[in-house]
N, C-alpha and C positions, 0 to 999 in steps of 0.2 A: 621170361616175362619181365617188363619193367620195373623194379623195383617201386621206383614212386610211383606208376598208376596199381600197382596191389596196395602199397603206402594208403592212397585216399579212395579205392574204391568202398570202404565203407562208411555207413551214414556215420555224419559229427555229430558229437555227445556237448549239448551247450554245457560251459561252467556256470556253475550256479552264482552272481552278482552278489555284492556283498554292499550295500552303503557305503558309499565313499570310498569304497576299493581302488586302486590305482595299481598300475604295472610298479615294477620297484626299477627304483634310474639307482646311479651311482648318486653317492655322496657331493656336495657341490658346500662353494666356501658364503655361510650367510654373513650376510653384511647387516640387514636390520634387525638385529636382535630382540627389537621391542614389537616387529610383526609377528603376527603368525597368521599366515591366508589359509580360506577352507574355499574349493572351488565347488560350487555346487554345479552336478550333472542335468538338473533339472532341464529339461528345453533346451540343453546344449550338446549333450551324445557324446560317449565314454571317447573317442578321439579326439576331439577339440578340447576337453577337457585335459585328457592325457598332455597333449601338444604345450597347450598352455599352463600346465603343471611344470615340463618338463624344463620351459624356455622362461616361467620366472625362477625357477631354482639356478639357471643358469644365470640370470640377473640380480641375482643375492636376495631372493626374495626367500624367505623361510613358508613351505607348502604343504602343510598337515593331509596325507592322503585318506584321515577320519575325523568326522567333527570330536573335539574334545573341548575341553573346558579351558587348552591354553589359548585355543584359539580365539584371534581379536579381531579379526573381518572375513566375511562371508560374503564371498562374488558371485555374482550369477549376471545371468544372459536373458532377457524377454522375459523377466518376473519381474513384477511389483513385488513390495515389501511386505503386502500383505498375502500374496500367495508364499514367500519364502517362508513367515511365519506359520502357515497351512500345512507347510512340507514341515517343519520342525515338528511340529504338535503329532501328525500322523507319524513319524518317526520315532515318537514319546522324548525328544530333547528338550530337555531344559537347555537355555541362553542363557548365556551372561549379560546383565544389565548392559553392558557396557561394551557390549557387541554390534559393532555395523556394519548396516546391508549396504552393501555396495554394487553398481552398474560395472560388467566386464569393462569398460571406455577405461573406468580409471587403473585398472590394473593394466592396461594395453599403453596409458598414458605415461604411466609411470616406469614400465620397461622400458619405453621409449625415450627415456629422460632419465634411466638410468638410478633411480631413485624414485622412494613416496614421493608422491605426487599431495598438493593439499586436498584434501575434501573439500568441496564446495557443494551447493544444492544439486548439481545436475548429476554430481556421482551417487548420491546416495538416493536409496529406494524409498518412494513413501508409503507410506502404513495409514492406510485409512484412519480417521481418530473414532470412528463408531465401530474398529475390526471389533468382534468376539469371537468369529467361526471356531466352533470346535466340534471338528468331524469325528469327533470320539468322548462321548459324555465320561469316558473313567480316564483321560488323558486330562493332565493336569495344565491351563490356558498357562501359557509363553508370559512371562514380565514384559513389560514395556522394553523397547530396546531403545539403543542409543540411534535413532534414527529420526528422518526428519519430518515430523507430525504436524501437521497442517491445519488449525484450530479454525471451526467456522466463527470466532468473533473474531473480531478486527482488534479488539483490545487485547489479545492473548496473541496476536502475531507481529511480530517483528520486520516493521517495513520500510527500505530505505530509500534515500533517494533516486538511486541505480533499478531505476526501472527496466528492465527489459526484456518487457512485453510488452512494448507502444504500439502495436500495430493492432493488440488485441483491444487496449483500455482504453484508445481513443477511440474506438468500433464503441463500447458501451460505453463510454460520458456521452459520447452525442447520442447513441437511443436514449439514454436514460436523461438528457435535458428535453427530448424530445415527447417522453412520456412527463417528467414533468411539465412544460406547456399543456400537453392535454391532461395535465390533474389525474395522472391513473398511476396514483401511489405503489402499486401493486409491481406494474413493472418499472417505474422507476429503482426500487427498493432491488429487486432484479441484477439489473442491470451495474447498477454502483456495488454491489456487493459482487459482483461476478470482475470487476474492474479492479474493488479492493485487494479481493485473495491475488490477483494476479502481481499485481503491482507488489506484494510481498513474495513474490518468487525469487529466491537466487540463481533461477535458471530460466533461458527462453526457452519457450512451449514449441517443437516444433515437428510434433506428429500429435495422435489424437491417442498414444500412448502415454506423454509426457502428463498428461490430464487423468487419468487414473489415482483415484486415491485423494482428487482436490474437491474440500467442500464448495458451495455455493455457487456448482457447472450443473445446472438441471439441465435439459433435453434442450430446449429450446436454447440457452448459453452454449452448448456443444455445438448442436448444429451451425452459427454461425461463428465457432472458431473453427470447424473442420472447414468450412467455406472461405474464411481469409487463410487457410493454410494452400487449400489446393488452389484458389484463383487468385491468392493475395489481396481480395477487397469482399467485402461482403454489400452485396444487392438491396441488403435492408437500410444499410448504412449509405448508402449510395441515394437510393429514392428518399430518403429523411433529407441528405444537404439538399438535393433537388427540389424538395418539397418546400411551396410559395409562404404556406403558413409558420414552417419553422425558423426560414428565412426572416421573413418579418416580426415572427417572436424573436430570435436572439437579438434582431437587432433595437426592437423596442424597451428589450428588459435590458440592452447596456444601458442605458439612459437615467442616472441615480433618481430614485424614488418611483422608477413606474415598475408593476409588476403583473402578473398574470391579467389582472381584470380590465385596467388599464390598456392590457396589449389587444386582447380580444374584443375592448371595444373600438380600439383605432384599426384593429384588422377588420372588424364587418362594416364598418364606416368606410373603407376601401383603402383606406393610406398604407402604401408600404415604402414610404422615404420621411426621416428625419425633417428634412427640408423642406415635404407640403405639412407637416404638419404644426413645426415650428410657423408659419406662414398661416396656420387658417387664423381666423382673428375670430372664429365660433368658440374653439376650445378654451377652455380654462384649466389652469393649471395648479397645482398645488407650490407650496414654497420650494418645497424637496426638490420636485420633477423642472422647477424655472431654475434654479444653482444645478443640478444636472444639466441641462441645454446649456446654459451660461458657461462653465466647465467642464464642456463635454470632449472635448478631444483630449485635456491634460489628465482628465479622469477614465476616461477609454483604454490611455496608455498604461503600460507596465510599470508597477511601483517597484525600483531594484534594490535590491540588499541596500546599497548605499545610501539613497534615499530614505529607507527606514528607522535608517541607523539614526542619520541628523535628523527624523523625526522623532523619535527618543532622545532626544539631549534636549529639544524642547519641550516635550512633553516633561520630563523629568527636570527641569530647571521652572518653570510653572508652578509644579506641582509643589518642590520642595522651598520654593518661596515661603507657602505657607503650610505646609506639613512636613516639616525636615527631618522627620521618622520616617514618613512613608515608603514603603517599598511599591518600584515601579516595574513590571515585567513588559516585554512585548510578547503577545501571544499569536495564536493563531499559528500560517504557515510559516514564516519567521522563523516562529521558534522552533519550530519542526525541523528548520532547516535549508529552506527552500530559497531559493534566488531572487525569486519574484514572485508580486503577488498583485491584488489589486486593493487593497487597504492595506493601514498597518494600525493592529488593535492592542490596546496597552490594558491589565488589571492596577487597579491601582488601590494599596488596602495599608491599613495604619494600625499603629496598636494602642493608637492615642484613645482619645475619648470618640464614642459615636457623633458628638453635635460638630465637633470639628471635621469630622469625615463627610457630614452632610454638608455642611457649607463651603467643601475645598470647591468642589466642578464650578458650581456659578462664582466666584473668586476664579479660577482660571479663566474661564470665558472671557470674563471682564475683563482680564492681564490681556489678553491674544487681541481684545477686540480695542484697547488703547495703542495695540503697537502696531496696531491695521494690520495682524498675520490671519484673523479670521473673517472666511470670507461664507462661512452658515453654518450653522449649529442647531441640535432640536435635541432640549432635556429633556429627559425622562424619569421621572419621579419614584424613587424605589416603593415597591406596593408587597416586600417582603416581610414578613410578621418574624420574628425572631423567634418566637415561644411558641408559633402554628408548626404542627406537626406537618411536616413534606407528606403526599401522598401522591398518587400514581397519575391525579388529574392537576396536579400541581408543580410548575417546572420552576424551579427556586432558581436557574440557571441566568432566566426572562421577570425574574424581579427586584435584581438589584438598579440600583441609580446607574445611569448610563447615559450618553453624548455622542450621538454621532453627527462629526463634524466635516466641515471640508476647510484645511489649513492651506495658507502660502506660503510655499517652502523656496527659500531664496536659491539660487544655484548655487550661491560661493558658501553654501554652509556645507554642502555636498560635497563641492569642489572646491579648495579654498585659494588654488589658481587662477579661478576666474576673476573677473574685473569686477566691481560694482558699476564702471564707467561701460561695459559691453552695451554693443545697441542689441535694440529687441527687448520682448519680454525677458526678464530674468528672474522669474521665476515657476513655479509652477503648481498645480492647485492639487492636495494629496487628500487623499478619505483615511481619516484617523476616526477609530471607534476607542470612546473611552467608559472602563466598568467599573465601578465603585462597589467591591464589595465588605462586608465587616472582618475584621481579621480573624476568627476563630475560623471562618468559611475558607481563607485563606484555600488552604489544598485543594479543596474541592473544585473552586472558582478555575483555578488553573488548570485543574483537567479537564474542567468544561469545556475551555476556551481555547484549546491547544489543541485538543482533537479533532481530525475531522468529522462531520456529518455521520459518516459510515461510522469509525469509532464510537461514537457519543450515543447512537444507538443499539448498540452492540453491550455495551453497560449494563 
C-alpha cells in the first residue's frame, strides 16, 4: 500500500487558533526600530496575513505575531477604525493611547518604497467620534486612540485649502444655494455642512466605504455621493443648473444690494436678463442695487490676493491718519487663506478712547471721498450696548459700527509697472466691508469674521 494514501486516509484533526498566532519564519535584519506592526486577521484570512507578515520582515519592517503593548500600529484590511476598536474590546485588549489604525495600502505603500511611508488621512482608519459599542458590559471601553476623529463642528476640524473632494462639494454649494433661493433653511444647513466635513478631508472619497465613520452624510448626502461616484455627476445637481429659476436667481443676486425678495420679484414679473431689466424705466431702484449695475462687471469679477493686499495699505493708511494705534486686520477668506474672493473685509479696533473709535469711519469716508477713491458707501450705526448682557436672540457680531463700501482701486498700486499714462479704464471698483469694533471684543470680533457661515454656526 501507498504509504502517503495510508498517511492521509484519516480524518484531519483542525489545530486549535490562537489570536494573532502566526507560523514562525526565520529571523530577518529590522531596520525601523521605532516600528513595531501588528497585522490583524480580521477580514483578511491567516494566509494573506502570514504572506504579508512574512514579506514585511523581509522589508525590515519589525512584525509582532501578538498584540502586545510594544506594539505601535495595527494594519488591517476592509475594517473601519471603529470595528477594529470592536475587535479589541471583544478580545479584552487594552491600546495604547498612542496606537494607530492603519489601511493595509499604507503598509503595501511603504514595502514598496522600501521604508515608512508618512501617514496621511487616507492611510488611517476613522473612528466614529459618537463610537461606545461595548459588546461586553464587564470589558473595560478602549482609550481614545491616536487616530483620525472626525468632529461634527466645523470649529473642532481642521480644514485646508487642498481640497480634494471638488466633485462632491461643488454637487452641495449649488444644492445648498439652491435651497437657499427657495428659503428652506433645513436643507440648505444640509447640504453646506455635508460640503464642510468633506472639504476638511485629507483624503478623496472614492467608494461609499471611504464615508464610514464621517459625520454630517445623512441618507439623503450618501445617496448623491454614491451617484457622483458610479456616473460621475449627480441628476439632482444637473436639474438645479438646468432649472430657469435658479438660473435667474444667481444671476440677480450677483448684482450688489439685490437679494432673495428682490429676485422673486423680477422672476414672477418675467425678467430673466440683466439688460431688460436695467432698461425697464417702471423699476425703481435702491442706491445699493444702482452702484451694483453701475459696477457690475468689476464687481462680478474675482477680487485676487494681490488686489486685497493694496486694498489694505489703503484702508490702513486712512485709518491710521487718525488712529495711529489702531490695529487693522483683513478678515474674512483672505485671512483664511484663500486666493480669491469677492470682497475684502477689514476689523478695525483701537485701545484708545471709545469717542475717537466712533468718529474714525465717517473721517475716513471723508479722506477716500476728497481723493475721489469712493465711489458708495452705506454707514451703519453701532446699536451695541456695552453693559447688555449677549443672549441667544442677540448677535453682538451684527451690532457693531460698519461700512460697506465700493472703493477704486488704481491698477498701478497692484502693479506698480503699469503706467498712469495706459489707455482705458485704470482702474477698478472693489467691495471693502469695514467693522468697527471696541477693543476688549477685540478676539471675539476676529473670530466672527474669519469664519466661514458653517463655522460660525457651529460655535
Amino acid at each position: 500500500m501507498d504509504p502517503l494514501c495510508t498517511a492521509s486516509s484519516g480524518p484531519r484533526k483542525k489545530r486549535p487558533r490562537q489570536v494573532g498566532a502566526s507560523m514562525a519564519s526565520p529571523p530577518h535584519d529590522i531596520k525601523f526600530q521605532n516600528l513595531a506592526l501588528f497585522i490583524l486577521e480580521k477580514k483578511m484570512g491567516t494566509t494573506r496575513r502570514n504572506f504579508l507578515m512574512e514579506l514585511a520582515r523581509r522589508k525590515g519592517f519589525r512584525v509582532e505575531n501578538e498584540l502586545s503593548d510594544s506594539v505601535t500600529h495595527i494594519v488591517a484590511e476592509n475594517n473601519s477604525g471603529s470595528e477594529v476598536l470592536e475587535w479589541l474590546q471583544v478580545q479584552n485588549i487594552r491600546a495604547s493611547s498612542q496606537l494607530e489604525l492603519l489601511d493595509v495600502s499604507w503598509l503595501i505603500e511603504s514595502m514598496g518604497a522600501g521604508k515608512p511611508m508618512e501617514i496621511t488621512g487616507k492611510h488611517q482608519l476613522v473612528v466614529r467620534t459618537d463610537y461606545s459599542a461595548t459588546p461586553n458590559p464587564g470589558f473595560q471601553k478602549t482609550p481614545p486612540l491616536a487616530v483620525k476623529k472626525i468632529s461634527q463642528y466645523a470649529c473642532q476640524r481642521k480644514t485646508t485649502l487642498n481640497n480634494q473632494n471638488h466633485i462632491f462639494t461643488d454637487a452641495f454649494e449649488i444644492l445648498a444655494e439652491n435651497s437657499e433661493f427657495k428659503e428652506n433653511e433645513v436643507s440648505y444647513v444640509t447640504f453646506m455642512r455635508a460640503a464642510s466635513v468633506l472639504k476638511s478631508l485629507p483624503f478623496t472619497i472614492i467608494s461609499m466605504k471611504d464615508t464610514e465613520g464621517i459625520p454630517c452624510l445623512g441618507d439623503k448626502v450618501k445617496c448623491i455621493i454614491e451617484e457622483i461616484i458610479e456616473d460621475g455627476e449627480s441628476s439632482e445637481v444637473k436639474a438645479v443648473l438646468n432649472d430657469e429659476r435658479y438660473q435667474s436667481f444667481k444671476l440677480f443676486t450677483s448684482v450688489f444690494g439685490v437679494g432673495l425678495k428682490t429676485s422673486e420679484k423680477w422672476f414672477r414679473m418675467g425678467f430673466r436678463s440683466l439688460s431688460k431689466i436695467m432698461s425697464d424705466k417702471t423699476l425703481k431702484f435702491t442706491k445699493m442695487q444702482k452702484a451694483g449695475f453701475l459696477y457690475y462687471e468689476d464687481l462680478v469679477s474675482c477680487v485676487t490676493r494681490a488686489e486685497a493686499e493694496a486694498v489694505g495699505v489703503l484702508v490702513k493708511e486712512a485709518v491710521w491718519a487718525f488712529l495711529p494705534d489702531a490695529f487693522v486686520t483683513m478678515t474674512g477668506g483672505f485671512r483664511r487663506g484663500k486666493k480669491i474672493g469677492h470682497d475684502v473685509d477689514f476689523l478695525i479696533t483701537s485701545p484708545g478712547s471709545a469717542e475717537d473709535e466712533e468718529q474714525l469711519l465717517p473721517k475716513v469716508i471723508n479722506l477716500w471721498e476728497k481723493k475721489g477713491l469712493l465711489l458708495y458707501y452705506d454707514l451703519v450705526e453701532s446699536t451695541f450696548e456695552k453693559f447688555k448682557l449677549p443672549s441667544r436672540q442677540v448677535d453682538t457680531l451684527d451690532h457693531f459700527q460698519k461700512c460697506f463700501l465700493i472703493l477704486k482701486l488704481h491698477h498701478q498700486r497692484v502693479d506698480s509697472s503699469k503706467s498712469n499714462q495706459q489707455e482705458g479704464k485704470t482702474w477698478k471698483a472693489i467691495r471693502v466691508d469695514l467693522v468697527m469694533c471696541p477693543y476688549e471684543n477685540r478676539a471675539f470680533a476676529l473670530l466672527g469674521w474669519t469664519g466661514s457661515r458653517v463655522f460660525l454656526s457651529s460655535i
